[in-house]
N, C-alpha and C positions, 0 to 999 in steps of 0.2 A: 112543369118539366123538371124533370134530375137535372142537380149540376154533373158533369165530368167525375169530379172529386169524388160524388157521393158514389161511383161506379167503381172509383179504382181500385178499389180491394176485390171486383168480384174477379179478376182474371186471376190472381194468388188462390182465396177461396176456390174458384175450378179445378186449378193443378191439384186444393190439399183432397179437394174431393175427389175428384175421380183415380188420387193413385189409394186412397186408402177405401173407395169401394172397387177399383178391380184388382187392385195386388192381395188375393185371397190367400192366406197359408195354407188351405187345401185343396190347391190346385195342383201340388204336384204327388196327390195320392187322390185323386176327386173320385176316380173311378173303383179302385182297391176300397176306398172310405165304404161308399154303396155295398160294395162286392162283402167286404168285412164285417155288416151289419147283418147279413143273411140273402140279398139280393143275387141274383144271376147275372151276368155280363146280358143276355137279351133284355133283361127287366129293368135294366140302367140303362140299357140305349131307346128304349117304349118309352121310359121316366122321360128322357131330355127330348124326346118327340112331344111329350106333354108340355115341358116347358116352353119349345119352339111353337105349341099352339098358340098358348098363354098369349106370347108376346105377338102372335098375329092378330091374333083377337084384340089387343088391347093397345098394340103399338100405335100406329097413323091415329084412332082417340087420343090417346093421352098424349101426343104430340100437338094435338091441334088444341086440345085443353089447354099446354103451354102455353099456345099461342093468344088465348084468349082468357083465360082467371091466370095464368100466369107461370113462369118457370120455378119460379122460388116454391109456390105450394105442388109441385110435382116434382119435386128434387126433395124437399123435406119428408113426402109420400114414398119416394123411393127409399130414403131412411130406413124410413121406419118398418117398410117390409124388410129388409133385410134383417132387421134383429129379430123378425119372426119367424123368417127361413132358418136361422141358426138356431133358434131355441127349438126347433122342432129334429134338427140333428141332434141338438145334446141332448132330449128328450126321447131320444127313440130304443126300443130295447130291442138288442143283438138277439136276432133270430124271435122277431115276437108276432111273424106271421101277420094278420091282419093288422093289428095297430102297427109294426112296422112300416106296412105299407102304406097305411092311411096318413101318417106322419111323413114319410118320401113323397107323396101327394100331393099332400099339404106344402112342404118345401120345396116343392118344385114351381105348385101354383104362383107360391107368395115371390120365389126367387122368378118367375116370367114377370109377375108383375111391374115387381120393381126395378126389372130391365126395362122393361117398356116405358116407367115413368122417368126414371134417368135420360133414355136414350132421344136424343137430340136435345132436349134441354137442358141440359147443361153446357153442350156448345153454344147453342142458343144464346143462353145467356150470356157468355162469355165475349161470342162473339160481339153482340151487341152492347157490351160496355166498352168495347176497344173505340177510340179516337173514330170518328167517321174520316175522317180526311185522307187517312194513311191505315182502315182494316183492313187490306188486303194484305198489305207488304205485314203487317201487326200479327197477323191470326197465324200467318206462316211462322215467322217467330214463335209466336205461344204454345202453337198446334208443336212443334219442335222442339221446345223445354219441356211441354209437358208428355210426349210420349220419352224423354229422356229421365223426369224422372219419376214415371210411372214405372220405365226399367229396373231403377235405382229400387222402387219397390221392391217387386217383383224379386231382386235380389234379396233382399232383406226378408220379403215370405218367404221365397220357396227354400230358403235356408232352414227357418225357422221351422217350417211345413214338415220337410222334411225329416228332422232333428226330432220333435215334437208327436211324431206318430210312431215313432222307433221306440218301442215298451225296452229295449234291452237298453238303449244309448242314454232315454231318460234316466231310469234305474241306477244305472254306474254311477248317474251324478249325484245320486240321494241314498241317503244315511241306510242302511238293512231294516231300520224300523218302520221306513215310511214308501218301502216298495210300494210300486203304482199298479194297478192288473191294467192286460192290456188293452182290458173294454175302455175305463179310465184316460189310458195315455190316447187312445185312437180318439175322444172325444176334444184331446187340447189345442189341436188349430184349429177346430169348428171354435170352441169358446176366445181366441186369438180373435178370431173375424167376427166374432159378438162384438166385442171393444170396436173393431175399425167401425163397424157401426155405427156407436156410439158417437164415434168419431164425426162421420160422415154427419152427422142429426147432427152435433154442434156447428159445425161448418156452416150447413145450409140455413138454420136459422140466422144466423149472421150473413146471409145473401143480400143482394139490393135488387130488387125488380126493376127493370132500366124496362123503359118505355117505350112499344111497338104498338104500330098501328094494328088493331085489333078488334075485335066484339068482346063482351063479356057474358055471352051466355053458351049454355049447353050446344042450344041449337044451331048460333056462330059459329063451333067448334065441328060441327057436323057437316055445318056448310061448306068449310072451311075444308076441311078433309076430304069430301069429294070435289071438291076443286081444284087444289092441290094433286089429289092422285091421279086425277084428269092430265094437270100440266105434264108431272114428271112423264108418264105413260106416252103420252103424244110428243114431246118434246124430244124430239132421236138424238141430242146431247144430253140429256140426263136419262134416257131411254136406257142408250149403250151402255153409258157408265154402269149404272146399276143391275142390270142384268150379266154381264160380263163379270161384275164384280160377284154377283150373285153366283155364278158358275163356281168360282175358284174360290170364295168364300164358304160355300156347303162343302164342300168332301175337305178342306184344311180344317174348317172348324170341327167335322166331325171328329177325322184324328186327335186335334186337341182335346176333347174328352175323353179318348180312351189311351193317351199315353201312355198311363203307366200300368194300364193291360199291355201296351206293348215291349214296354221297358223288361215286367216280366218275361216277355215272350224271348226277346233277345238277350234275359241271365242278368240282366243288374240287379243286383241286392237293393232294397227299398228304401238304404240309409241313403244311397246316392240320388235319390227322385227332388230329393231338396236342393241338393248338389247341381243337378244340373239344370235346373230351375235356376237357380243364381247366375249360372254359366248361360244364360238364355238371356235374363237380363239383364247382364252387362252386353253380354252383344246387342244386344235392343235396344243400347244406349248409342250406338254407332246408327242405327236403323234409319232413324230421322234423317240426319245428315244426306244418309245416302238419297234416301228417300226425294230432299229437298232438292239435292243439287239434280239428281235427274229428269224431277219434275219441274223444274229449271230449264234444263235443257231441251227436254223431248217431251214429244206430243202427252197427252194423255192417253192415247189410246198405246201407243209404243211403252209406255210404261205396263199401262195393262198387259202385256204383250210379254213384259220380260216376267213380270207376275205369274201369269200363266205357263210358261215355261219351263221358269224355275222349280214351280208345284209338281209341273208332269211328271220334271227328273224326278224329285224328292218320292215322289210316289211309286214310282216306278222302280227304285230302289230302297224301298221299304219292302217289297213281296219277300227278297230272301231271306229276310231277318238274322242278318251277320249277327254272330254276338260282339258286344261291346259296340264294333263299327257299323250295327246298323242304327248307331247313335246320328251319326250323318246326316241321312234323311232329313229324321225326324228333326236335326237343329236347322235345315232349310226350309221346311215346312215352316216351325213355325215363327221364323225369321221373314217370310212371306204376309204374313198375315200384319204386322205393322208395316209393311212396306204398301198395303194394299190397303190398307185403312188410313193411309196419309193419302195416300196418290186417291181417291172417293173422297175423301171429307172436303180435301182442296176443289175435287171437280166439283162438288155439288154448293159450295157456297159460294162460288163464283157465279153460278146461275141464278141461284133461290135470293128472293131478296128479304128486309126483315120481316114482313108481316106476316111470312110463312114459314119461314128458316126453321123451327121448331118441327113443323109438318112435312115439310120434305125431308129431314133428317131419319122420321118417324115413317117416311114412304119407303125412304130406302131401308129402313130396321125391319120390317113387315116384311117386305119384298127377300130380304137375308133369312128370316128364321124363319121364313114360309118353305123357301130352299132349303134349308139346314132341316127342318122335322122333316121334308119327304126324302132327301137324302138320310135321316138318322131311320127311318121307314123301313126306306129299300136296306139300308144295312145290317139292320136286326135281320132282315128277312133271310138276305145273306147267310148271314152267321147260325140262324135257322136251317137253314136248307144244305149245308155241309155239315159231312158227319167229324167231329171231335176226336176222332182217335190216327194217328197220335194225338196226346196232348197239343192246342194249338194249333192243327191242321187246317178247320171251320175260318181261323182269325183268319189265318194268313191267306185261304182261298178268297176270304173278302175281301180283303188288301188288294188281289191280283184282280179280281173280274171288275173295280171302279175305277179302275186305269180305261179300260177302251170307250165307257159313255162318258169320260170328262173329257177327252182328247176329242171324241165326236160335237160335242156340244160344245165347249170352247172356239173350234176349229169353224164349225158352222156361225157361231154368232161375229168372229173377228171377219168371215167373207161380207157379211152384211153389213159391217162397221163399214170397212174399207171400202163394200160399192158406196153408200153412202156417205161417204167422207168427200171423192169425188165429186159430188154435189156441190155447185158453189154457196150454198147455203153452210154448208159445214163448219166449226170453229173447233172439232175434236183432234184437229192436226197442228192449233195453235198453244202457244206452248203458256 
């Protein structure tokens, strides 16, 4: 058995990993990146349907893998796909037709992978090196530094993201002899988030595997997994959560892929997509806070409630596309999305206990980007099936016609919540 001691570093090690594997410097051009290499806006949204395969196929496995050979060798695995997803951006050539695409492919596969071996284990881990006596009151804490300064990232990429894809802003700062072309400069936050990489793969090698009751073979993992998906599935307290969350987490997450197609659509210039990536996470630095205290206060299901709410307006006020102020929206949107990812992480570890905590994390990842690819589906189709003249016409028609099936399907799952909360069985109204 670990002493304590031998654990205490992994909850530090979790903060340095997970803000330098999701604080990416190109995420505030991710889509224009695609778009700029010779892709289509439909063939970027088909690509991230791929990657939403990926991690369905590979999620709830490689969760319940954690749970039995371990978290540390699926965290170090996430690594190392990611320095493979990047090397296949630096490596791809601007308008090169079939190898372009085969290498979008490729970094798409390797980038689902290594979502799915990340996701849940590294809370996982975390969570279970925290003190047993006091993890609950612990994890909320940590769960709270660490979306604070995953923020703090986030500032610091999408600065840099920003800054760093600008062929004219780099240029100014270097001598006339050593001008950059701007195939060059658009390759510099993909190679940025090589390094975080690097990063990450130090980190996790210096992990500790803290001890969960468990099997150690394939087949445990398998069992494991269909037992698991069994609970959360029948269990109408992690039932809710995850399906509700599932609602509002597909059509936010999608927009956060195509932000800065919509940035262009409402006239910001691309030097600012870093800019206001910064401006996002310092506000995400408030997020927690808010976060805790009213999942403190009110139900979980009332949180979900203000969650979905919040999304509708944001959406609903995205169709016109004000210039400059249909900046708005889009900072509510995805101001929603850590407010929704605290208020899930808290419900679902309050149920799952450790032998599986890895596997239910990885139910609910599954159960998200199962949502997210047939929502990224329906929306290429969208965007498909509207004609593009004027310029942006198609976007903005897609913007408008996913407003009335989120408000349908939202609306329908909160009646179910609520008859069933009435149940004296229920604990979804306990705070």
């Amino acid at each position: 058995m670990m002493s304590a001691s031998d654990l205490s570093g992994n909850p530090r090690r979790y903060v340095l990993f997970t803000v330098f594997y999701s604080a990416r410097a190109y995420y505030p051009v991710l889509a224009i990146l695609f778009l700029d290499l010779g892709l289509s806006l439909d063939q970027f949204v088909l690509l991230n349907l791929l990657w939403a395969a990926i991690i369905v196929l590979f999620e709830v496995p490689s969760g319940a893998l954690a749970d039995t050979i371990g978290r540390r060798k699926l965290l170090i695995t996430a690594s190392v796909l990611m320095m493979v997803e990047m090397l296949c951006l630096l490596l791809a050539p601007r308008g090169g037709g079939a190898i372009l695409m085969t290498l979008c492919v490729i970094n798409r596969i390797c980038s689902g992978l290594s979502e799915a071996c990340a996701s849940g284990a590294d809370e996982a881990l975390a969570y279970d090196s925290l003190p047993e006596n006091e993890r609950d009151h612990a994890w909320d804490q940590l769960l709270a530094k660490t979306m604070r300064w995953r923020s703090a990232g986030y500032v610091i990429a999408m600065i840099l993201g920003g800054v760093l894809y600008d062929p004219s802003a780099i240029n100014r700062l270097l001598p006339g002899a050593f001008q950059l072309s701007s195939d060059l400069v658009h390759r510099l936050p993909v190679a940025l988030v090589f390094l975080q990489a690097l990063v990450c793969l130090s980190v996790t090698l210096r992990m500790v595997e803290p001890p969960h009751a468990a099997g150690s073979t394939c087949q445990s993992a398998f069992k494991l997994t269909l037992e698991t998906a069994r609970w959360v599935f029948t269990n109408p307290r992690t039932l809710i959560v995850v399906l509700i969350g599932l609602s509002i987490d597909s059509i936010v997450r999608n927009f956060a892929t195509i932000t800065s197609s919509y940035y262009r659509l409402i006239d910001l210039p691309e030097w600012s997509y870093g800019i206001i990536g910064a401006g996002l996470g310092l506000l995400g630095w408030f997020v927690p806070t808010l976060a805790k205290r009213l999942n403190e206060r009110f139900s979980t299901l009332a949180n979900l409630a203000f969650a979905a709410g919040a999304s509708l307006l944001g959406l609903a006020t995205l169709v016109p596309a004000w210039p400059i102020f249909g900046l708005i929206p889009a900072i509510l949107l995805m101001t929603m999305m850590g407010f929704l990812g605290f208020t899930i992480s808290r419900a679902l570890h309050k149920e799952a206990d450790s032998s599986r905590r890895a596997t239910v994390l990885s139910v609910k990842g599954l159960s998200f980007n199962l949502g997210y690819g047939l929502f990224s589906l329906g929306f290429s189709r969208l965007l498909a099936s509207f004609p593009d003249e004027p310029s942006g016409s198609a976007f903005r028609s897609a913007l408008l016609w996913q407003i009335p099936g989120f408000a349908i399907v939202t609306l329908g799952l909160f009646i179910w919540a609520a008859r069933w909360q009435k149940s004296p069985s229920s604990s979804l109204g306990d705070r």
